[in-house]
Rosetta silent file (secondary structure, phi, psi, omega in degrees, C-alpha in Angstrom):
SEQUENCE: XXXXXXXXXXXXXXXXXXXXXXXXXXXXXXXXXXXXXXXXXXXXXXXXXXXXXXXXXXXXXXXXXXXXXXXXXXXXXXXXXXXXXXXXXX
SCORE:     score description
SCORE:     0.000 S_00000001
   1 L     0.000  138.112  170.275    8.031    4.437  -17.829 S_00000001
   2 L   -66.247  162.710  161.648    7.276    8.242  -18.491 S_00000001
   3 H   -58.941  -45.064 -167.811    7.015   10.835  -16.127 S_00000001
   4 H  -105.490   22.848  126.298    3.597   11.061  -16.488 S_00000001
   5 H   -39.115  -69.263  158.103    2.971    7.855  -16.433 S_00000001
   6 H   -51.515  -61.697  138.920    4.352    7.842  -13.309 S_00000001
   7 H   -31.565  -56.679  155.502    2.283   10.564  -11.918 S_00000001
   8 H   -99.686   36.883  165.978   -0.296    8.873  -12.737 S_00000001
   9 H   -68.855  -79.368  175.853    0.178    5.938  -11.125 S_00000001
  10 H   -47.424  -46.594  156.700    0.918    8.107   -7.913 S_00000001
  11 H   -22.600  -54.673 -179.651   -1.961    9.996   -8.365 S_00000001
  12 H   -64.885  -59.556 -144.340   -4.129    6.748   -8.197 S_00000001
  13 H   -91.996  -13.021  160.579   -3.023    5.781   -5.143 S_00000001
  14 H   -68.722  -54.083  166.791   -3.778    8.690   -3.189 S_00000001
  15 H   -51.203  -18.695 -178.793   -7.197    8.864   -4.993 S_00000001
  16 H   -79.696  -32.801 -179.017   -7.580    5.291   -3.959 S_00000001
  17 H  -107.860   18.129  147.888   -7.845    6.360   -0.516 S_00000001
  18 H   -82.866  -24.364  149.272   -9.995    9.498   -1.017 S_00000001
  19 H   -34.954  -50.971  166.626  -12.213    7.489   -2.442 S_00000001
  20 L   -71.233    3.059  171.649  -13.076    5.998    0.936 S_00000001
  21 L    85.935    7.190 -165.772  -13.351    9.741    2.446 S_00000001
  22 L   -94.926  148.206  171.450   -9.927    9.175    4.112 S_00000001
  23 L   -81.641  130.200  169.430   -7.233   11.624    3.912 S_00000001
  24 L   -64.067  -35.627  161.549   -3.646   10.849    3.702 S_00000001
  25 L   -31.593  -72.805  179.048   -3.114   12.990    6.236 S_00000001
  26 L   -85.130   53.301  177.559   -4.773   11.096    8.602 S_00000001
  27 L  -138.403  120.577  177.720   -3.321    7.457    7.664 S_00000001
  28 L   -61.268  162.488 -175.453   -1.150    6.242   10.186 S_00000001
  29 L   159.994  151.033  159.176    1.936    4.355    7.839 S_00000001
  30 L  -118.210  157.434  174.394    5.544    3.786    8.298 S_00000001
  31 H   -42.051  -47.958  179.617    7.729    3.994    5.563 S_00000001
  32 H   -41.693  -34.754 -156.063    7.748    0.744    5.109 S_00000001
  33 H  -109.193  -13.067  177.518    4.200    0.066    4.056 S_00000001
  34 H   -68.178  -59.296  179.194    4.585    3.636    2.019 S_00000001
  35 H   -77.836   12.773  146.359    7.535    2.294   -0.127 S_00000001
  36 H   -94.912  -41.644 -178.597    5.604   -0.946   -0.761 S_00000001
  37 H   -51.295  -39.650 -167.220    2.265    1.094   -1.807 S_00000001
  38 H   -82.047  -19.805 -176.387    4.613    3.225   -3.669 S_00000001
  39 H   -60.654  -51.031 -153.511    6.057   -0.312   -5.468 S_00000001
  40 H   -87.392  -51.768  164.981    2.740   -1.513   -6.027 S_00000001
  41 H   -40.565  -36.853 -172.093    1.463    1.749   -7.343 S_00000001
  42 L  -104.302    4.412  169.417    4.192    2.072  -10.183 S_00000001
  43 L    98.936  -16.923  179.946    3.718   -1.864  -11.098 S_00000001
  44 L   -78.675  157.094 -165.993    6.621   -3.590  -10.285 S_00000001
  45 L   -38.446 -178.792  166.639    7.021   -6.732  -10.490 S_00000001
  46 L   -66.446  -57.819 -167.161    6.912   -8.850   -6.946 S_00000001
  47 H   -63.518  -41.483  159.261   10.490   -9.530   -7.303 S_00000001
  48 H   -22.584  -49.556 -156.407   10.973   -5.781   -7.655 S_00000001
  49 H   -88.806  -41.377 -158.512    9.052   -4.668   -4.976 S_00000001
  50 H   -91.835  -63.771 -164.580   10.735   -7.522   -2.323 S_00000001
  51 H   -31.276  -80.251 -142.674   14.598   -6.252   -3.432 S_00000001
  52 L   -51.148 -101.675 -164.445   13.556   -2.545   -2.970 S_00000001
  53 L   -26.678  -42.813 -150.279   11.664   -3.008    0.990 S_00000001
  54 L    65.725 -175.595 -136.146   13.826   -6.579    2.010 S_00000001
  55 H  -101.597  -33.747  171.238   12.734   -9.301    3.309 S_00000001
  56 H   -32.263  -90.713 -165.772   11.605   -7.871    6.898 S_00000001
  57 H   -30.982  -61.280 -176.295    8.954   -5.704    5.003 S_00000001
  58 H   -62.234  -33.455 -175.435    7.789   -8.260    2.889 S_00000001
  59 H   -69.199  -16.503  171.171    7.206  -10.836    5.659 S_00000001
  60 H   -94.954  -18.646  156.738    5.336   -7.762    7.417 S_00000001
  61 H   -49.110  -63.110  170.826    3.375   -6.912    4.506 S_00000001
  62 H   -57.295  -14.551 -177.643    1.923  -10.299    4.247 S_00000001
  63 H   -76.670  -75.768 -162.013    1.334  -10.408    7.958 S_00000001
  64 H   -47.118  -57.679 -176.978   -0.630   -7.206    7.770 S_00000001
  65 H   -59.845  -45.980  179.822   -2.590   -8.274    4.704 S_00000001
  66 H   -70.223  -41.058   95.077   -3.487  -11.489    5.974 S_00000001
  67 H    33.173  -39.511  173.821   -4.345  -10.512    9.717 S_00000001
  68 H  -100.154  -23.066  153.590   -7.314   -8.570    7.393 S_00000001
  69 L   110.525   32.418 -161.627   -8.075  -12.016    5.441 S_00000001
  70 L   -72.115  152.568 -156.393   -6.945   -9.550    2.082 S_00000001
  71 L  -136.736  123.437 -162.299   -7.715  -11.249   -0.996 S_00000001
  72 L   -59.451  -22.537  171.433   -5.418  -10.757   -3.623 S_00000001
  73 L   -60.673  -27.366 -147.987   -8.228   -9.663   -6.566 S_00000001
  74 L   -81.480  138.159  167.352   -9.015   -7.091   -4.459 S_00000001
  75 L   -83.495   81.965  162.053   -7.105   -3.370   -5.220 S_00000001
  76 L   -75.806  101.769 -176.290   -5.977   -3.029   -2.023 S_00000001
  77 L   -79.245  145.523  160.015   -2.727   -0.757   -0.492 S_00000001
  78 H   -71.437  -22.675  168.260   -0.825   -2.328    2.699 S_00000001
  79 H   -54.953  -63.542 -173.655   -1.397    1.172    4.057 S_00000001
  80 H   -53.271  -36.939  146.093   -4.606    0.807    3.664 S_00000001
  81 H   -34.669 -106.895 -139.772   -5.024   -2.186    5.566 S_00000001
  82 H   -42.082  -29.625 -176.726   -3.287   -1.031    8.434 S_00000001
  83 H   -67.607  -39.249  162.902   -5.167    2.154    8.173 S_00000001
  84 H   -86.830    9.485 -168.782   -8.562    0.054    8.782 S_00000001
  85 H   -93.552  -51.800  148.387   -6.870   -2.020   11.109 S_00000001
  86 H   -11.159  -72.244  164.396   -6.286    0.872   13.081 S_00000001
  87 L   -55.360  -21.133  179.434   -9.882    2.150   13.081 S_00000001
  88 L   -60.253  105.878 -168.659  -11.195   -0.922   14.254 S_00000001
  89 L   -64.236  124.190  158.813  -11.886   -0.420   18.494 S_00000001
  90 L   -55.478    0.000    0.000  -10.085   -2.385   20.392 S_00000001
């Protein structure tokens, strides 16, 4: 993959959540769910993406995604879940 390829990749996924009015500033994330967003953003494969995070992350990814009922069609970030998970009032 090019460099700018790669930018824009990265690009998207920050535009994916200004789209929604949200800032990345103000989206709560751990690394964890960054370097899967960041996985998912540049395309790799599944098996890709579960080496780089390990197997914790992925079993908390899938938690987090399901726990919103995420549907896999959908272009969704695990930040972003958590980020509306968040917002939600207890």
């Amino acid at each position: 993959m090019e460099r700018k390829e790669v930018v824009a990749k990265l690009k998207g996924l920050r535009e994916e959540f200004e789209k929604d009015g949200i800032s990345i500033l103000d989206v709560p994330t751990t690394m964890a769910l960054a370097l899967s967003d960041v996985c998912e953003a540049l395309g790799l494969s599944q098996e890709e993406h579960d080496e780089i995070v390990g197997e914790e992350v992925v079993q908390a990814v899938e938690e987090w995604k399901s726990a919103r009922m995420w549907q896999p069609a959908e272009r969704e970030t695990a930040t972003h879940a958590v980020a509306e998970l968040a917002a939600v009032p207890a």
